[in-house]
Z-matrix of the N, CA and C atoms (Angstrom, degrees):
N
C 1 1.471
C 2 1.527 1 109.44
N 3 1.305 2 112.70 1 128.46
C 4 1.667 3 106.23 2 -177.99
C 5 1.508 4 89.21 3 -90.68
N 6 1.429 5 97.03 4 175.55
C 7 1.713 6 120.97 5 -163.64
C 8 1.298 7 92.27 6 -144.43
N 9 1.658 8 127.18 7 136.30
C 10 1.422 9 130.88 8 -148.36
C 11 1.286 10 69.47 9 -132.74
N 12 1.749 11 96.41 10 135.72
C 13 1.443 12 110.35 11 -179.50
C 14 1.007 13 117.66 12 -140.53
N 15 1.843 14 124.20 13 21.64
C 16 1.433 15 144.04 14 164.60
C 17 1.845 16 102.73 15 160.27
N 18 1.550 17 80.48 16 -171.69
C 19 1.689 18 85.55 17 -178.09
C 20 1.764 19 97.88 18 -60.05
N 21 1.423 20 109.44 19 132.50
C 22 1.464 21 127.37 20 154.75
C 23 1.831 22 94.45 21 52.43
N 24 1.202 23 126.17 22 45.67
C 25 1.426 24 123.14 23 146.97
C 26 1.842 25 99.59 24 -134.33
N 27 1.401 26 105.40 25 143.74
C 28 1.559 27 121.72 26 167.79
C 29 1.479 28 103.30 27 -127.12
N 30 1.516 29 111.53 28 161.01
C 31 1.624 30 132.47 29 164.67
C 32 1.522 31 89.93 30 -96.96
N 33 1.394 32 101.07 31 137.40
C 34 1.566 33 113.86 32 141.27
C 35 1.134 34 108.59 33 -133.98
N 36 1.660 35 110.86 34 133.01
C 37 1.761 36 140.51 35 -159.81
C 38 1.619 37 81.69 36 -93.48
N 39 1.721 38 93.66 37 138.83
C 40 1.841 39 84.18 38 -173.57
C 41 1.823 40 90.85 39 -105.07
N 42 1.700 41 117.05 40 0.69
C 43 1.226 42 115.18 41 171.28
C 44 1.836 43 108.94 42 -77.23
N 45 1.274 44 126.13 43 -9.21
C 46 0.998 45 134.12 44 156.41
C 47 1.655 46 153.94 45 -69.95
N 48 1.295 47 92.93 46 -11.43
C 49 1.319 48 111.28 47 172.26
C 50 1.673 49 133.70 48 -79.06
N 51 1.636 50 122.19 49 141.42
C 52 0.882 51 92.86 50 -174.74
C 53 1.459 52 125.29 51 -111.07
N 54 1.215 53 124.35 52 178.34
C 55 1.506 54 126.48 53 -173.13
C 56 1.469 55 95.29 54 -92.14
N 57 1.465 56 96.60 55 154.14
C 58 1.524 57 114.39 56 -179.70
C 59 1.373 58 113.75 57 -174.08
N 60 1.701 59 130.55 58 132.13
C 61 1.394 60 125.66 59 -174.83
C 62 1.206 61 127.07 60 -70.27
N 63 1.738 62 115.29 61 133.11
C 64 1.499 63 127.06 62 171.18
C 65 1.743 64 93.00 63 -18.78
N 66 1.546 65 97.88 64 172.93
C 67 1.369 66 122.44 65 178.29
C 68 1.306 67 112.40 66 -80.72
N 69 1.168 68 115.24 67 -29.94
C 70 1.463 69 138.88 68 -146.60
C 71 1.906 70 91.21 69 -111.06
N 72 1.687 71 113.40 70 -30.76
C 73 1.700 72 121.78 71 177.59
C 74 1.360 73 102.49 72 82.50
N 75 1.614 74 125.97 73 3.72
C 76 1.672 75 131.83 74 151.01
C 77 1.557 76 119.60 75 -30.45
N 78 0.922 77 116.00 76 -65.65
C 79 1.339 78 131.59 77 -160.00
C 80 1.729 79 112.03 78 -147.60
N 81 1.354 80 113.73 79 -175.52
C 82 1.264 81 112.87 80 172.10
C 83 1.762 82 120.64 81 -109.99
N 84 1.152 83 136.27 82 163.33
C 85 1.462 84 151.85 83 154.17
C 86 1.615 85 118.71 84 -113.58
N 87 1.241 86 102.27 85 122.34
C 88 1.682 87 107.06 86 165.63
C 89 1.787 88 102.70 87 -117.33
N 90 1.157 89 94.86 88 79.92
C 91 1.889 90 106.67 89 159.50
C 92 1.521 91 109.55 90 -29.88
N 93 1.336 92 112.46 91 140.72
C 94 1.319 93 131.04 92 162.74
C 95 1.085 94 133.63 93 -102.21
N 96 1.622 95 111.07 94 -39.65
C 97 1.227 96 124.46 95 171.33
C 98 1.360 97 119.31 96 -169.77
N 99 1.300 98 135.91 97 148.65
C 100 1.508 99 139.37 98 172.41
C 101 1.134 100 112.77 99 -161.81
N 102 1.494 101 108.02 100 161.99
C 103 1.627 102 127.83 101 157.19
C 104 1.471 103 130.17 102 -143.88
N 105 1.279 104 84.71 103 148.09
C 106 1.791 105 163.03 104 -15.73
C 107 1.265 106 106.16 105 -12.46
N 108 1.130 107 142.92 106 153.31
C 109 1.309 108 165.64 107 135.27
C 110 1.800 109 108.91 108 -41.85
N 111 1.287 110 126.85 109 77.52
C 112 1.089 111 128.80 110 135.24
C 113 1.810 112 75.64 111 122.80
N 114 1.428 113 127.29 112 25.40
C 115 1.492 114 121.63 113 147.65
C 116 1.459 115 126.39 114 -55.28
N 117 1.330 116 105.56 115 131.45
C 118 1.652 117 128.09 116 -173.19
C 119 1.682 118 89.75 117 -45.08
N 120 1.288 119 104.70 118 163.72
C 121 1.266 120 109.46 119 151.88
C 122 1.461 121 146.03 120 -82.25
N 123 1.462 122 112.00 121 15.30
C 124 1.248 123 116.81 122 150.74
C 125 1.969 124 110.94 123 -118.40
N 126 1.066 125 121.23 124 37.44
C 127 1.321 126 151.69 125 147.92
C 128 1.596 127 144.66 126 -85.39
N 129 1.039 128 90.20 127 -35.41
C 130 1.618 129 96.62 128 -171.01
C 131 1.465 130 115.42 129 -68.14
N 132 1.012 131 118.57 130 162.04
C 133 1.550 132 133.33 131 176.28
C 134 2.073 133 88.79 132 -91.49
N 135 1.002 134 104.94 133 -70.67
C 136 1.527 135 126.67 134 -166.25
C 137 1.385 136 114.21 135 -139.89
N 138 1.339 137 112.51 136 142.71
C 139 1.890 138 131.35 137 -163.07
C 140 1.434 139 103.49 138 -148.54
N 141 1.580 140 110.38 139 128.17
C 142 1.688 141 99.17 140 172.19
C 143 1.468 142 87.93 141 -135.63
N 144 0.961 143 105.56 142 138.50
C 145 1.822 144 116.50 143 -177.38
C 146 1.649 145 103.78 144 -160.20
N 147 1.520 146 112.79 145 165.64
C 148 1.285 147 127.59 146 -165.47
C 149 1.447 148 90.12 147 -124.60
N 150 1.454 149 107.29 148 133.21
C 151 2.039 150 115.64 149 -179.58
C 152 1.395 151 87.54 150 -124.41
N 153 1.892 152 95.59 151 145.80
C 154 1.733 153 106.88 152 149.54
C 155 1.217 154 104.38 153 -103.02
N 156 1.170 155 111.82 154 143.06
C 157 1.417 156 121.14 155 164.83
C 158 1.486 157 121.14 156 -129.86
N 159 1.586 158 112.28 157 118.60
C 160 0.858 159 133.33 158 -135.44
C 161 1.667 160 105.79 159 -106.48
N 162 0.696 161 132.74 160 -10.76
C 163 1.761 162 150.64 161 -130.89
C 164 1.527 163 103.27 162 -177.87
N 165 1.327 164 101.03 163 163.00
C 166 0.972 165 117.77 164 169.26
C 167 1.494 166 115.28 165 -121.90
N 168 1.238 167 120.87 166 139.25
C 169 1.731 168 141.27 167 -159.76
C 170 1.444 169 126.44 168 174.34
N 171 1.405 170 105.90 169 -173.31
C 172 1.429 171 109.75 170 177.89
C 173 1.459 172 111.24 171 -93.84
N 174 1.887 173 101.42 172 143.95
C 175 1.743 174 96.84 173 -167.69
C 176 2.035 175 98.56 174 -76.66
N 177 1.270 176 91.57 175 -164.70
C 178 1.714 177 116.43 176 -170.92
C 179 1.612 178 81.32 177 -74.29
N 180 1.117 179 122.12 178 167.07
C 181 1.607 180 157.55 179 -178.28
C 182 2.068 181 89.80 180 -117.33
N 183 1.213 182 101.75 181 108.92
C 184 1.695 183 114.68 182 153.58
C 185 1.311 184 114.84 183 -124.85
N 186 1.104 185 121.46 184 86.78
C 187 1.589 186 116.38 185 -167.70
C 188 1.762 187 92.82 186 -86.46
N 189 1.904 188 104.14 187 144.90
C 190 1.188 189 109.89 188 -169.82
C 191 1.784 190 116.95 189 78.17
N 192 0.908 191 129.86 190 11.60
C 193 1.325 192 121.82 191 -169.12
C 194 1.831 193 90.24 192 -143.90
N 195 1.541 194 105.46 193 126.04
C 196 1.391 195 142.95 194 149.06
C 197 1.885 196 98.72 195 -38.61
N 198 0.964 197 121.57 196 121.94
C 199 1.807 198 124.54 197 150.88
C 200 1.383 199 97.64 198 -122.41
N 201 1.285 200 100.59 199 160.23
C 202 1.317 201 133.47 200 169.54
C 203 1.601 202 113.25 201 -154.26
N 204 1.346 203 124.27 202 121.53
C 205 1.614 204 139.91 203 -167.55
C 206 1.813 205 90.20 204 -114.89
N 207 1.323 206 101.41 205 154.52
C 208 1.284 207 147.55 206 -168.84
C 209 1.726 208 127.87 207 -133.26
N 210 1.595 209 140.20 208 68.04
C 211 0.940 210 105.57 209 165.93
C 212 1.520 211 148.80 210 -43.05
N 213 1.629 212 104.50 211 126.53
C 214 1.505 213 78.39 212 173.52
C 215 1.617 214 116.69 213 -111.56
N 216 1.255 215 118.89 214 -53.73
C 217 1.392 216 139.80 215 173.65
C 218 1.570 217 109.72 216 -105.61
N 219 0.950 218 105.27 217 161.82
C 220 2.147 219 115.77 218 -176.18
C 221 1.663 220 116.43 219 84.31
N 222 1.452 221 100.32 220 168.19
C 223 1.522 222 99.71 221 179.39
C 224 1.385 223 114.47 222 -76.81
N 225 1.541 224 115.83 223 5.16
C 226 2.050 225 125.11 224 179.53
C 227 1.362 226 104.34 225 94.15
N 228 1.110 227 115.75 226 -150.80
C 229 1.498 228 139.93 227 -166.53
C 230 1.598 229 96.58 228 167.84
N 231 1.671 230 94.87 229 162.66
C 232 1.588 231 120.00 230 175.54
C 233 1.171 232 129.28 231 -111.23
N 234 1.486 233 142.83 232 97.16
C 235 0.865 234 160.13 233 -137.68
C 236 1.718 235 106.02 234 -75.23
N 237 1.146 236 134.77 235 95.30
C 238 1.465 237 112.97 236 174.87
C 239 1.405 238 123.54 237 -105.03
N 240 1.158 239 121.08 238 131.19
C 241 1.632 240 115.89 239 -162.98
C 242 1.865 241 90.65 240 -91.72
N 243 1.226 242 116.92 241 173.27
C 244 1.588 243 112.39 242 -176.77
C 245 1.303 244 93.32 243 -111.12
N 246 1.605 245 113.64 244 121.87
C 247 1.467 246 136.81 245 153.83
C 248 1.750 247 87.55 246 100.14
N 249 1.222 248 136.57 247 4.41
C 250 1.676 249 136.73 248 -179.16
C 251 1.503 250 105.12 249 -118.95
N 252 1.812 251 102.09 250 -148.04
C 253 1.355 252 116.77 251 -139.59
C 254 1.996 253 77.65 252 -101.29
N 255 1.455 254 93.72 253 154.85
C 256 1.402 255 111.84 254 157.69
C 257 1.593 256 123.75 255 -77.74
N 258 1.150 257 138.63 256 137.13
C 259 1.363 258 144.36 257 -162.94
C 260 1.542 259 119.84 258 -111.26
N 261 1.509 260 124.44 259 77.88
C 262 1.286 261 94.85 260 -158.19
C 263 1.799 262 111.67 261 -102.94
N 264 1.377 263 92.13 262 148.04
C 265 1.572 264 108.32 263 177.69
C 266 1.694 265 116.17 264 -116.83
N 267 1.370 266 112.26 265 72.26
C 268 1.426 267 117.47 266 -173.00
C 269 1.299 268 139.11 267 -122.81
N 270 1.415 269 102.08 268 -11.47
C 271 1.807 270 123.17 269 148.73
C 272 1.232 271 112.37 270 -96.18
N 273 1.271 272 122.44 271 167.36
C 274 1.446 273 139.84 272 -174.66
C 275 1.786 274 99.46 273 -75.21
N 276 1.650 275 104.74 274 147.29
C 277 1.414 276 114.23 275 -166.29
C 278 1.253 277 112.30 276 42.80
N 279 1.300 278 136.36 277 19.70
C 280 1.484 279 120.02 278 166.51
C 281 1.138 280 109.30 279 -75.57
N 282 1.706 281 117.31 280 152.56
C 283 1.239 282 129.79 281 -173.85
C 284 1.627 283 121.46 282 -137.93
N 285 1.315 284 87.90 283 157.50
C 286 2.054 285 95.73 284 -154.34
C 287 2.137 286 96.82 285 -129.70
N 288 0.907 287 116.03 286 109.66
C 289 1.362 288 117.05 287 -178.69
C 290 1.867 289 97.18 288 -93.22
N 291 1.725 290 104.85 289 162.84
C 292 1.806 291 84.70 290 179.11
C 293 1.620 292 75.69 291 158.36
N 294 1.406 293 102.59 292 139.91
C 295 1.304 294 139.40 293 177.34
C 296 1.517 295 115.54 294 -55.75
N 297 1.416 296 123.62 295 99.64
C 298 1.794 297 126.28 296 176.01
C 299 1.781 298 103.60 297 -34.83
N 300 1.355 299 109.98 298 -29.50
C 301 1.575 300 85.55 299 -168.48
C 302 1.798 301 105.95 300 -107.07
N 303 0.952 302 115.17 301 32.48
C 304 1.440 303 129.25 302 -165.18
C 305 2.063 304 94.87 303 -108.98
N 306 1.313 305 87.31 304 128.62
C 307 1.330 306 104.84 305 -158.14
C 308 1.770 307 94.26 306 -90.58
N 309 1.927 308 102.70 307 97.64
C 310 1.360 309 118.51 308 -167.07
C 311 1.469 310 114.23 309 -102.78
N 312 1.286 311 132.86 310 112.26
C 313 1.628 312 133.44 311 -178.69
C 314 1.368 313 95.10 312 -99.39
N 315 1.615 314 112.74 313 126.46
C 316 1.551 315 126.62 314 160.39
C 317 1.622 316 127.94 315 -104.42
N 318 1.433 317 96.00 316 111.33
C 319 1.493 318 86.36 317 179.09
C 320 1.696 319 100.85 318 -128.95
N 321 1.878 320 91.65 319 131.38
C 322 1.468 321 112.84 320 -142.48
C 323 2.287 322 78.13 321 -86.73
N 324 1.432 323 99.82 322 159.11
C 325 1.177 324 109.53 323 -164.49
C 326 1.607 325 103.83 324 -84.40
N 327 1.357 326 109.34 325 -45.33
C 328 1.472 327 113.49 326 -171.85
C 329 1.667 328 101.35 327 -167.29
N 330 1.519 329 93.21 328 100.74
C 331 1.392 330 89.02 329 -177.04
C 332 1.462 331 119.43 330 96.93
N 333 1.761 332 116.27 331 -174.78
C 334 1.346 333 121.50 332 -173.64
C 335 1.527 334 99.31 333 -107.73
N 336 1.329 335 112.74 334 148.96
C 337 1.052 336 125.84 335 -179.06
C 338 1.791 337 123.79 336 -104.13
N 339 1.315 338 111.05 337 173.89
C 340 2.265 339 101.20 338 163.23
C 341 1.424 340 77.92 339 -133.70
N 342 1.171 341 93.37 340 172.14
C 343 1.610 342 128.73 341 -171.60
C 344 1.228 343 127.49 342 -175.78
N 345 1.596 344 108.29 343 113.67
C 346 1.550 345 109.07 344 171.09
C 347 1.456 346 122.43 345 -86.77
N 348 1.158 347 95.88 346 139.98
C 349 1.327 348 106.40 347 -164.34
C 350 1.518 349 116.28 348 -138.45
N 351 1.472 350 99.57 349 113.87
C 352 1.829 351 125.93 350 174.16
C 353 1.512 352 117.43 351 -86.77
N 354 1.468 353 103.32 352 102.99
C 355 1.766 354 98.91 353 170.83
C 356 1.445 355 102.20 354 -114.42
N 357 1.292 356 106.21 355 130.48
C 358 1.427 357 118.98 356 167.71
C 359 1.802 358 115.54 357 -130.99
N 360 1.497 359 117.56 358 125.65
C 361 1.088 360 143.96 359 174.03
C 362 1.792 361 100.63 360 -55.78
N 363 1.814 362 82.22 361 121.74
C 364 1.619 363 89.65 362 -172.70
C 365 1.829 364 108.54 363 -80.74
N 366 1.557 365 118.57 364 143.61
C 367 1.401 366 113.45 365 172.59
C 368 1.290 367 88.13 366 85.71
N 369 1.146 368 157.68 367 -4.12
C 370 1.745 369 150.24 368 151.86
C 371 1.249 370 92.80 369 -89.93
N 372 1.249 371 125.84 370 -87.47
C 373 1.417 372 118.95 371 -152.72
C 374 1.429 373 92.86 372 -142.49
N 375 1.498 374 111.30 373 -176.33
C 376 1.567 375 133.87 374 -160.76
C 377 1.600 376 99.28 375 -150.34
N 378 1.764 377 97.36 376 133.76
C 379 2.031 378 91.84 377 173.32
C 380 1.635 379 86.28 378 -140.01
N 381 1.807 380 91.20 379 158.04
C 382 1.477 381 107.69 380 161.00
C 383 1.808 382 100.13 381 -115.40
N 384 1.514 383 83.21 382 158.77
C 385 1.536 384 92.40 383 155.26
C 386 1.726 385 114.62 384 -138.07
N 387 1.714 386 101.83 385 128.73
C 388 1.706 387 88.47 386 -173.91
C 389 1.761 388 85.30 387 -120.10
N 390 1.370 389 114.41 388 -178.32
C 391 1.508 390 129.00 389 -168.66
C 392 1.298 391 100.74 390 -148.07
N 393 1.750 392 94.01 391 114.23
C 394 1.669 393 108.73 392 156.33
C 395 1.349 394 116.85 393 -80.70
N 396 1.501 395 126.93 394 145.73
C 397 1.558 396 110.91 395 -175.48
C 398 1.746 397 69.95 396 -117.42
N 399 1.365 398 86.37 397 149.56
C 400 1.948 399 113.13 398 152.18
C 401 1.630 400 130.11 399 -26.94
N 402 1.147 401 118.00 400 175.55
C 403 1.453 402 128.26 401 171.67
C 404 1.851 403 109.91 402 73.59
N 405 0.967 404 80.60 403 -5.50
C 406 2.139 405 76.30 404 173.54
C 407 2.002 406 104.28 405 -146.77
N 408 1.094 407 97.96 406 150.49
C 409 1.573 408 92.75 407 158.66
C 410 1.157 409 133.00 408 -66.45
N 411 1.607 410 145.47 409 177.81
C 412 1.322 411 117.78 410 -165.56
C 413 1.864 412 85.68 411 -165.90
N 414 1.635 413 114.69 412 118.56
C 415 1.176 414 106.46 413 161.46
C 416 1.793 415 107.21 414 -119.38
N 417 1.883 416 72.97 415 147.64
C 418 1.654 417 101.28 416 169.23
C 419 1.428 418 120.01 417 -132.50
N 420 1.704 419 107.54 418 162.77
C 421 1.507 420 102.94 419 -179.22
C 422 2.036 421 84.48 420 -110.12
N 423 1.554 422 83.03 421 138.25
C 424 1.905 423 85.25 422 177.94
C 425 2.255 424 95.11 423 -98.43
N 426 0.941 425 75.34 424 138.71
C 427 1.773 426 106.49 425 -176.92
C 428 1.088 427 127.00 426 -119.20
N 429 1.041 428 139.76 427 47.88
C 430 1.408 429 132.59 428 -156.13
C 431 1.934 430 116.04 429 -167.56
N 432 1.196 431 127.13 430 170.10
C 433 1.250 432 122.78 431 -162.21
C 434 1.810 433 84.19 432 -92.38
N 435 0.904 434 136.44 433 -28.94
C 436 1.695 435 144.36 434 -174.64
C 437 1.599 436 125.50 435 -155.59
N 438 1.352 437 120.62 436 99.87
C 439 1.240 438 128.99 437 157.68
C 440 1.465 439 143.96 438 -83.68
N 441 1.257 440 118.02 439 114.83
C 442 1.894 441 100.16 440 -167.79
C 443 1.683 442 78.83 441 -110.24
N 444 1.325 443 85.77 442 157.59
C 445 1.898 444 99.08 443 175.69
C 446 1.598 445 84.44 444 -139.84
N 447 1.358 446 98.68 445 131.16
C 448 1.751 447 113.52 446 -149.65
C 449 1.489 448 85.70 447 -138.65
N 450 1.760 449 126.38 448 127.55
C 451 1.143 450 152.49 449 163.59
C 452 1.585 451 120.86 450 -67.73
N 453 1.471 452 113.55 451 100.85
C 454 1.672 453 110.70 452 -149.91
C 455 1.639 454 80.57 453 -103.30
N 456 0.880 455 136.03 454 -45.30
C 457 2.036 456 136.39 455 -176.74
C 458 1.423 457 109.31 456 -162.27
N 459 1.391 458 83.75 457 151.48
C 460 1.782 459 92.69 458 176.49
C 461 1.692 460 102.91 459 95.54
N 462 1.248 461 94.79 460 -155.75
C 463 1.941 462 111.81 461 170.51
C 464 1.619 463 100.72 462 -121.31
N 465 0.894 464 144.91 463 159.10
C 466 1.357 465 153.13 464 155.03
C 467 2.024 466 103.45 465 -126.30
N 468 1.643 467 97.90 466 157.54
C 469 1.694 468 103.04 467 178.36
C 470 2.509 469 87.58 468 -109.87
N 471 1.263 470 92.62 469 148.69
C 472 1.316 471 62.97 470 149.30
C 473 1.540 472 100.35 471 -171.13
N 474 1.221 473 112.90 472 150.32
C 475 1.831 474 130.24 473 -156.36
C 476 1.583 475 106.33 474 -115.64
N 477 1.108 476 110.97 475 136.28
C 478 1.589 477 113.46 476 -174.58
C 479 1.290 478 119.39 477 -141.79
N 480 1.206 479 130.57 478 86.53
C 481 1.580 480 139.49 479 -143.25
C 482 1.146 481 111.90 480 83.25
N 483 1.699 482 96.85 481 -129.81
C 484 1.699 483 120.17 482 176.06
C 485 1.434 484 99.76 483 -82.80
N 486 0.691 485 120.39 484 -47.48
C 487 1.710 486 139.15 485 -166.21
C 488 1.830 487 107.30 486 -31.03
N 489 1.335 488 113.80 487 132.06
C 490 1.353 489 118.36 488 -168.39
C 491 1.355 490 112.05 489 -47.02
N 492 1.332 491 154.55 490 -163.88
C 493 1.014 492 161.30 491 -161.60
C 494 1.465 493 99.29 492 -105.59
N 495 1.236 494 142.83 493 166.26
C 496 1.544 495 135.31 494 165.26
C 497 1.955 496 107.23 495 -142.04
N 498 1.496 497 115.01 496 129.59
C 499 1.761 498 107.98 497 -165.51
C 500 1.486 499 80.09 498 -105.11
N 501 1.721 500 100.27 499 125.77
C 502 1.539 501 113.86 500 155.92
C 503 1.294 502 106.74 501 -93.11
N 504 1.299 503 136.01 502 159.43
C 505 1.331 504 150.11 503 120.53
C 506 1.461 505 119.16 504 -68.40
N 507 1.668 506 86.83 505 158.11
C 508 1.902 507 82.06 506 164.80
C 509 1.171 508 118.16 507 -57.43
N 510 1.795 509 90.93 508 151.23
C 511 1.648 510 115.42 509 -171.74
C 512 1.372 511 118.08 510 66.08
N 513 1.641 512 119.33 511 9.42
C 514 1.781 513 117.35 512 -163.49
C 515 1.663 514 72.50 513 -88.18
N 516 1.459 515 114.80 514 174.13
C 517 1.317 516 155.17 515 152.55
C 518 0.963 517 127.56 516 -117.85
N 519 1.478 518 144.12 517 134.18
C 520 1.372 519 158.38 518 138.84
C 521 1.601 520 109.44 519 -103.67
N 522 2.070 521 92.79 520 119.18
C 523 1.132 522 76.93 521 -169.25
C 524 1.635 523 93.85 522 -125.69
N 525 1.523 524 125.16 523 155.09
C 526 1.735 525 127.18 524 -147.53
C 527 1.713 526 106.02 525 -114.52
N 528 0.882 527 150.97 526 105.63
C 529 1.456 528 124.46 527 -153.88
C 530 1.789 529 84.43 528 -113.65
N 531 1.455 530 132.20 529 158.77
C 532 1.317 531 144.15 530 -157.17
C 533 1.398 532 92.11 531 7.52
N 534 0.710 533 105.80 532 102.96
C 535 2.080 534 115.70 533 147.69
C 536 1.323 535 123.63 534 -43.23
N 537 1.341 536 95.43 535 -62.79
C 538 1.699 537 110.41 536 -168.09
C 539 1.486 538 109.95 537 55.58
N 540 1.582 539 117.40 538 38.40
C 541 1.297 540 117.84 539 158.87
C 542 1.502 541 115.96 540 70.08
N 543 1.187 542 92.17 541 57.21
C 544 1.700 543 125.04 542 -161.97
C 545 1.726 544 95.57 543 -91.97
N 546 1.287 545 125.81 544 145.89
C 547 1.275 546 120.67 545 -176.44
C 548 1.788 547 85.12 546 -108.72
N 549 1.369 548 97.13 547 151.59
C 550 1.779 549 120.29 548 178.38
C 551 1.695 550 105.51 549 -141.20
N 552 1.118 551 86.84 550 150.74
C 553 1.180 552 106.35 551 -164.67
C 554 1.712 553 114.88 552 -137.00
N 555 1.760 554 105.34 553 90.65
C 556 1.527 555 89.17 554 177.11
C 557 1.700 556 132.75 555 -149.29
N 558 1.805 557 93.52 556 137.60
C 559 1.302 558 113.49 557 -152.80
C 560 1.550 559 120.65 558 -106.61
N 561 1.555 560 114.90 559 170.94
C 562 1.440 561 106.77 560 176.56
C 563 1.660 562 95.74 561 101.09
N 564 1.569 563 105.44 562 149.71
C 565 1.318 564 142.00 563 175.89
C 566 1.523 565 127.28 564 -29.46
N 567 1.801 566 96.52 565 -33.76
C 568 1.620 567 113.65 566 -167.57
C 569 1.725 568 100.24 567 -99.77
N 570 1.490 569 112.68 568 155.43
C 571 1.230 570 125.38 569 167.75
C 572 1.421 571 118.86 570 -109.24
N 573 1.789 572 101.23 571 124.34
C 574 1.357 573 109.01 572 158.40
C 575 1.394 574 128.15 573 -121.29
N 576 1.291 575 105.23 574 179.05
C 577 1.313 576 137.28 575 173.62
C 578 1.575 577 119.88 576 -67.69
N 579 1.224 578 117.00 577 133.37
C 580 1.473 579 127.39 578 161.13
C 581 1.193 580 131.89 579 -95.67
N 582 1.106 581 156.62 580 76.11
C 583 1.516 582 141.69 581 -170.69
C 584 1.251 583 96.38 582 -116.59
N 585 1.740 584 111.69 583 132.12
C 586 0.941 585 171.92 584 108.79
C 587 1.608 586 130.40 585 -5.14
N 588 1.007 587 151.85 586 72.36
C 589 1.260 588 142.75 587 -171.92
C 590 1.594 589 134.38 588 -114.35
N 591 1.121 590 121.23 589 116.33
C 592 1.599 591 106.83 590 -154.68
C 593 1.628 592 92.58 591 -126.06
N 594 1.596 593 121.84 592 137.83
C 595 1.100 594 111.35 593 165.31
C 596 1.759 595 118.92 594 -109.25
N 597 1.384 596 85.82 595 149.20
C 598 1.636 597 90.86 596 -165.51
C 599 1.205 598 127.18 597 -60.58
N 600 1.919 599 103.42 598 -27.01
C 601 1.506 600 109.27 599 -177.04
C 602 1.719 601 100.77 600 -146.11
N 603 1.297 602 108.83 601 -175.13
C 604 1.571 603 93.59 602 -169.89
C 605 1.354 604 121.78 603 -55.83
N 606 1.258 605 161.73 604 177.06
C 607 1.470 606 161.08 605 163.18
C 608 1.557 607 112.52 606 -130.26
């Protein structure tokens, strides 16, 4: 359940989310957020959700759709595209960009892994994801038609305008809808996530 916490900012409780099986019935996804709002998965404009993956196999087929993966927890896995480059995800927050319809084999290194995971529909819109790690404060100007600032470990504080400070935990979300070049501000021990979302044409 998001929690509206001014014009165009929400909480998402990452103890709130629910579980639900890969496409493929591999592993699981607990979605965070997308649009449309509660679009199928061959619908969406954009999807940000956190997967375990438990096994090792071949990922889901999204043909047309931008991914971008995120370690968060586990020793990773290696991404192999068929007849291409290997992808590796084996330190914490490392990140692997790579084509939904690109035929990807994962074999997890030791163990089960989490993973955040950004799909965005190509020719609709375009996302980044960058990563603040902890131990210093960190300013940014948010730019974009939609920003989630997503809690990868630790606690993070994080401030968005005037607006009081807000403490995520892991897996919390804050998510920013038009910015309009909103200054943020974010602090504390834990490292997060940035995503970024721009749409290509009106929505």
């Amino acid at each position: 359940m998001n929690v509206a916490l001014g014009a165009g900012v929400a909480l998402i409780r990452g103890a709130e989310l629910v579980a639900a099986p890969w496409k493929n019935g591999g592993g699981l996804t607990r979605e965070i957020a997308a649009f449309p709002t509660g679009a199928a998965l061959d619908a969406f404009v954009w999807r940000v959700s956190i997967a375990e993956v438990a096994s090792s196999g071949a990922f889901s087929v999204f043909a047309g759709v931008d991914r971008t993966l995120v370690l968060l927890a586990g020793a990773g896995m290696m991404l192999n595209e068929a007849g291409g480059a290997t992808l590796p995800l084996v330190q914490s927050l490392d990140i692997a960009r790579f084509a939904g319809e690109a035929a990807i084999d994962a074999r997890l290194v030791d163990g089960a892994t989490r993973d955040f995971n950004l799909m965005v529909r190509r020719g609709a819109a375009v996302g980044e994801v960058s990563v603040v790690r902890g131990g210093a404060s960190s300013t940014c100007t948010l730019r974009a038609d939609v920003v989630l600032l997503f809690c990868a470990a630790g606690s993070i504080e994080v401030t968005v305008g005037e607006d009081d400070a807000i403490g995520l935990s892991v897996d919390d979300t804050l998510r920013v809808d038009s910015p309009d070049a909103l200054r943020c501000v974010v602090g504390g021990e834990g490292h997060a996530l940035v995503v970024s979302i721009r749409y290509s044409r009106s929505i």
